[in-house]
C-alpha positions as CSV (number, residue, x, y, z in Angstrom):
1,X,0.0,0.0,0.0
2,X,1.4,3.3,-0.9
3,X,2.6,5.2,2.2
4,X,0.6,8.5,0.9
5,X,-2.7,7.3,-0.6
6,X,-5.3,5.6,1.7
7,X,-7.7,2.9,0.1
8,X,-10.4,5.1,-0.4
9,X,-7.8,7.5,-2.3
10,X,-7.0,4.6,-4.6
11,X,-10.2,3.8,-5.6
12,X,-11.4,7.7,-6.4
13,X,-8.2,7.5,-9.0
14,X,-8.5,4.1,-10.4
15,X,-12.5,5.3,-11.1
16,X,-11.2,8.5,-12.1
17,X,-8.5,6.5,-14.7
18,X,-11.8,4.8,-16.5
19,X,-12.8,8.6,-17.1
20,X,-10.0,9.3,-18.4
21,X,-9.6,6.1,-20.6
22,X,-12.7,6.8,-22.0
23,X,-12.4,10.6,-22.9
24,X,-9.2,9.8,-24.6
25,X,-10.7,6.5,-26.6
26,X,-13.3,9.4,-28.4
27,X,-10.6,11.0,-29.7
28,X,-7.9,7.9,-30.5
29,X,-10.5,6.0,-31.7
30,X,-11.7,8.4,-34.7
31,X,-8.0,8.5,-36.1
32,X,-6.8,5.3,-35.9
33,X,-7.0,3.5,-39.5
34,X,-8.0,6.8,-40.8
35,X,-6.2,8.8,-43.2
36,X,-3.4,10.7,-40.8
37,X,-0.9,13.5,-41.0
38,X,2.4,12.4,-39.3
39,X,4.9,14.8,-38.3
40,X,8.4,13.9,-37.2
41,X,9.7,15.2,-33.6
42,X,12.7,14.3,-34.6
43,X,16.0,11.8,-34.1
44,X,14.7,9.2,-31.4
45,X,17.3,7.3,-29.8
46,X,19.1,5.2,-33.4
47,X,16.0,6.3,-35.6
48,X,15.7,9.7,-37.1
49,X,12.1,9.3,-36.8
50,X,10.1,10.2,-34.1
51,X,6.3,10.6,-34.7
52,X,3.6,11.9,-33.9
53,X,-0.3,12.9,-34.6
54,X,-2.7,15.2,-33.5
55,X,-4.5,12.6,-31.9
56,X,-1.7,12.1,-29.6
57,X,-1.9,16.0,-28.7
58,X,-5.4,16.4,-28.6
59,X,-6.0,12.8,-26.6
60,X,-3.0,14.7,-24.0
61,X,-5.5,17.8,-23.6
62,X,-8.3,16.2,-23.2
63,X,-6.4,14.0,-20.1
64,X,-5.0,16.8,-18.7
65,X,-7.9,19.3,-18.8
66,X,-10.2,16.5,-16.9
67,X,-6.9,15.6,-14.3
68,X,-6.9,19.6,-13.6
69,X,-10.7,20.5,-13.5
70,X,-10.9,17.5,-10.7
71,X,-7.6,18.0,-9.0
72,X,-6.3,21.4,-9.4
73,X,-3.2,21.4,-7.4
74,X,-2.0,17.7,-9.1
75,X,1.4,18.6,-11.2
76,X,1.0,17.0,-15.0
77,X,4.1,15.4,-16.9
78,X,3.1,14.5,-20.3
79,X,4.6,13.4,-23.5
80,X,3.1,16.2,-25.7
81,X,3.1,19.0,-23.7
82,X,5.4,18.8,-21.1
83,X,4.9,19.7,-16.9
84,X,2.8,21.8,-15.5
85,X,3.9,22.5,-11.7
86,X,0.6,23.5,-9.4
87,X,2.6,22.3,-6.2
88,X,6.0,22.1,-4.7
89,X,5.4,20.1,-2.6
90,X,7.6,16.8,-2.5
91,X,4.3,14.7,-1.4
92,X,2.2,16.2,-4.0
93,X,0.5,13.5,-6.3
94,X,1.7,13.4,-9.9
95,X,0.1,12.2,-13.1
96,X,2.1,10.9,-15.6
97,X,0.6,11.0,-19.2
98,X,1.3,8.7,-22.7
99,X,-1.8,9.6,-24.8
100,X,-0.4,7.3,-27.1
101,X,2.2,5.0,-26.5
102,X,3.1,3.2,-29.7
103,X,2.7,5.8,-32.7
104,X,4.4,3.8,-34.6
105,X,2.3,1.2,-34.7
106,X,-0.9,3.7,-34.0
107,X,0.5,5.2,-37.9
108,X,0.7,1.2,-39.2
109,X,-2.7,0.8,-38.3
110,X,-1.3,-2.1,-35.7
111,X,-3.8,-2.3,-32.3
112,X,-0.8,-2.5,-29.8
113,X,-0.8,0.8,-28.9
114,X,-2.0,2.2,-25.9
115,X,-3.0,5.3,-23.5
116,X,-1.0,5.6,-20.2
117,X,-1.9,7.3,-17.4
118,X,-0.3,7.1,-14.3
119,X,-1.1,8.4,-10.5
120,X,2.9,9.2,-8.5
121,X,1.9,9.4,-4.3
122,X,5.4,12.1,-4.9
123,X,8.2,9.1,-4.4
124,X,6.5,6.4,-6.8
125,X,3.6,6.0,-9.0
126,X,1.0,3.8,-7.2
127,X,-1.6,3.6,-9.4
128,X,-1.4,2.9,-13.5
129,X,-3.8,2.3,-16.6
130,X,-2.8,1.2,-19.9
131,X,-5.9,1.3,-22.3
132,X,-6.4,-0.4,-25.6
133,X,-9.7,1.0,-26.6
134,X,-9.9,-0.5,-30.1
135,X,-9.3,-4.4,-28.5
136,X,-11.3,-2.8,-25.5
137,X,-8.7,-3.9,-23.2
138,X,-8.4,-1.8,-20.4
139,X,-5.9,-2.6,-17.7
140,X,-5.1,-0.9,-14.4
141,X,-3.2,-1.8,-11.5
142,X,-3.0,-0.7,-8.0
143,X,-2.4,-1.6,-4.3
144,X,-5.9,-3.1,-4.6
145,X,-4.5,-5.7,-7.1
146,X,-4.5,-5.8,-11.1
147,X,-7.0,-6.2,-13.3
148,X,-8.3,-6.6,-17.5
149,X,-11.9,-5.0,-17.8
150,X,-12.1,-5.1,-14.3
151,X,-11.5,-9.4,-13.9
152,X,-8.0,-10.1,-12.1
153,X,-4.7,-10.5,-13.9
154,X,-1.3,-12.4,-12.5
155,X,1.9,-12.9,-14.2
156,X,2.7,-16.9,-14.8
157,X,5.9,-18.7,-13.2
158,X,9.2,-18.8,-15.5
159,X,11.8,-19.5,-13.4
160,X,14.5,-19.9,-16.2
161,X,15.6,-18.1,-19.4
162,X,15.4,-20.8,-21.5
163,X,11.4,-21.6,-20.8
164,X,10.9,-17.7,-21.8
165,X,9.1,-15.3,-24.1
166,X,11.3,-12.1,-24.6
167,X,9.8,-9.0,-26.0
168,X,11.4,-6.1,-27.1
169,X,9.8,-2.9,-29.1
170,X,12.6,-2.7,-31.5
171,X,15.6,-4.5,-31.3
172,X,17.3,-2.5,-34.5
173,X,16.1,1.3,-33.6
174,X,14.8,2.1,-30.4
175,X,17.5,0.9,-28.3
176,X,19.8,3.7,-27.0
177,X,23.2,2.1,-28.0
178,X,24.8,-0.6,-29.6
179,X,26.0,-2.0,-26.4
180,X,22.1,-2.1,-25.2
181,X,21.1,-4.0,-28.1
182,X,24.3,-6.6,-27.5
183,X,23.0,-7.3,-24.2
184,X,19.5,-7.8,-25.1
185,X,20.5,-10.2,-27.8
186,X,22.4,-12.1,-25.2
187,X,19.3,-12.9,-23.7
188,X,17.2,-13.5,-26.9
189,X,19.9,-16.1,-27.9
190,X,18.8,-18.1,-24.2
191,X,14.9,-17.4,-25.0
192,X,12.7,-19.9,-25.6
193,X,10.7,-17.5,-27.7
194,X,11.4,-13.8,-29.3
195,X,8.2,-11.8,-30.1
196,X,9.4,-8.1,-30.9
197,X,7.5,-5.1,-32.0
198,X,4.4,-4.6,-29.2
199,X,5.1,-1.4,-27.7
200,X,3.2,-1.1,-24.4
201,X,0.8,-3.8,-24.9
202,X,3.6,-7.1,-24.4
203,X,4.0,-5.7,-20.8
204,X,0.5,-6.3,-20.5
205,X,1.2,-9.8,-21.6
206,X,3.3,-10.2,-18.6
207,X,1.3,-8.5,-16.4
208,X,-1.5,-10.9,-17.6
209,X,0.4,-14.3,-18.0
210,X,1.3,-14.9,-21.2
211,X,4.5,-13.3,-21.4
212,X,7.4,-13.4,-19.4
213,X,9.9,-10.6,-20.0
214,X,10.2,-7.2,-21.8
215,X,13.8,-5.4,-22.3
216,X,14.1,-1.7,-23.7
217,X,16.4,1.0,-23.0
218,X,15.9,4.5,-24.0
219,X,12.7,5.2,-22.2
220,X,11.3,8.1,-20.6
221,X,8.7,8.7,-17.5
222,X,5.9,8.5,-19.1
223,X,7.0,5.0,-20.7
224,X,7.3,3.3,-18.1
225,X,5.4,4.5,-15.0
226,X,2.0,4.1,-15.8
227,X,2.9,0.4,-16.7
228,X,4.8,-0.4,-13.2
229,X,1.8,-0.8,-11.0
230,X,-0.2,-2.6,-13.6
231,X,3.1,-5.6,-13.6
232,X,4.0,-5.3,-10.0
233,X,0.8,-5.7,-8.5
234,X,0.4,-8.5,-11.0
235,X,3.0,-10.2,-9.0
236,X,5.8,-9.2,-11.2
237,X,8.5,-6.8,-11.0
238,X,9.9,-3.4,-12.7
239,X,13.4,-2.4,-12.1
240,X,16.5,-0.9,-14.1
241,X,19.0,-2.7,-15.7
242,X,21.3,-2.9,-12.3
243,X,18.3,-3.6,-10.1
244,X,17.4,-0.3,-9.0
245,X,13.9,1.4,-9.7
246,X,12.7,2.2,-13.3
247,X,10.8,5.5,-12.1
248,X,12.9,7.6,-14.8
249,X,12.7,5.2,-17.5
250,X,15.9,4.7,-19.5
251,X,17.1,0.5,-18.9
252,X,13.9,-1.1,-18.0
253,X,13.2,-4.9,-17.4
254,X,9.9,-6.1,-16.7
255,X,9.8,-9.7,-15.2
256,X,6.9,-11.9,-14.1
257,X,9.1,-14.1,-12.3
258,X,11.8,-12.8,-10.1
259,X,14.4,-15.9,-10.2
260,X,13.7,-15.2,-13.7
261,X,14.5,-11.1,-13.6
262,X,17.5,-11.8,-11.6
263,X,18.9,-14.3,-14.2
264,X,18.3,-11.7,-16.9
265,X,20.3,-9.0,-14.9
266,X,23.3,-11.7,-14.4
267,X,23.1,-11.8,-18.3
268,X,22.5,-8.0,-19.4
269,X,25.2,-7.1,-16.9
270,X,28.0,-10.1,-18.2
């Protein structure tokens, strides 16, 4: 249980969350596998391409404009348009905002993308939703446990690397060096199975059991938070690539097993 958010507190956001889930599925929704204009933000870690739409933008504002009417003094991080500071205070709760994480396939007309939202008690975030309104998956996680459409989710045993499915977004672009992408092939070569390319939605998998690891580097935030509470309190665990937390994104392993996650950080760190 979060040391700053009661039970009651948890369950006024993880309602809240559904609001927001569906305010941003009205606007996602209407662009996806419609005819798009895609601008580039840029290089993006070993890709000069960095997209994005103005469904991402305007799915951000709609979040944000709810989070504020409803909690005025909450700061906002967001991909698209940035922080807004309403407190300094350290204990001050913090929502951390992906309208859509996946562009990439969101522009290939692929359903694995996803809107994150996540709730930070000030020290970690507690609370996390990753929606997939066209599959109408909708998964949050909290202290009060994990759940798909409101039914409960667990990660499955793997305690070995060899009886494992690996996931990856990108194993040729969006890792942040070559040496990244060395180590992650270390553990793909001791994988029972690699399926690469599912954005947000294959740490779902684990989160729900069918999955059993996810390796990226590069990440920011708003990558990564909203998806920690969702795994963890799945039974899994979230850290960096030498064990400490994943908060800030950059190395992130996602594990459903922890004998397995510790034999993948013996491996990435060899």
């Amino acid at each position: 249980m979060s040391d700053n958010l009661n039970p009651d507190e948890i369950k006024e956001y993880v309602d809240f969350l559904q609001i927001l889930g569906n305010a941003a599925a009205e606007i996602t929704l209407k662009s996806f596998r419609a005819p798009l204009e895609v601008s580039n933000k840029g290089r993006k870690l070993q890709s000069d391409f960095d997209p994005v739409t103005r469904a991402d933008r305007d799915a951000e504002e709609v979040i944000r404009r709810l989070i504020h009417e409803k909690y005025p003094a909450h700061n906002l991080i967001g991909e698209e348009h940035g922080h807004d500071n309403f407190s300094e205070s350290t204990d001050s709760i913090n929502w951390i905002i992906d309208p859509i994480d996946g562009t990439r396939s969101f522009i290939a007309g692929i359903p694995l993308w996803g809107t994150l939202v996540a709730v930070n008690d000030g020290t970690k975030p507690v609370i996390g939703m990753m929606d997939q309104p066209y599959l109408k998956e909708r998964y949050i996680g909290s202290p009060l446990g994990s759940t798909l459409n409101g039914a409960p989710i667990r990660c499955r045993a793997c305690p070995d690397v060899s009886l494992a499915t690996l996931s990856t977004t990108d194993p040729v672009q969006l890792f942040a060096t070559d040496e990244d992408r060395k180590a992650f092939e270390r553990v793909a070569k001791k994988a029972n199975m690699v399926r690469n390319g599912y954005d947000c939605y294959a740490y779902m998998m684990v989160a729900s059991g069918h999955m059993d690891v996810v390796i990226e580097s590069g990440l920011e935030s708003y990558d990564i938070q909203p998806l920690i509470p969702i795994i963890e309190n799945a039974g899994g665990v979230v850290t960096s690539w030498d064990g400490s937390p994943a908060n800030l994104g950059g190395q992130v392993v996602a594990c459903g097993d922890r004998a397995l996650h510790k034999q993948v950080l013996d491996i990435l760190n060899s």
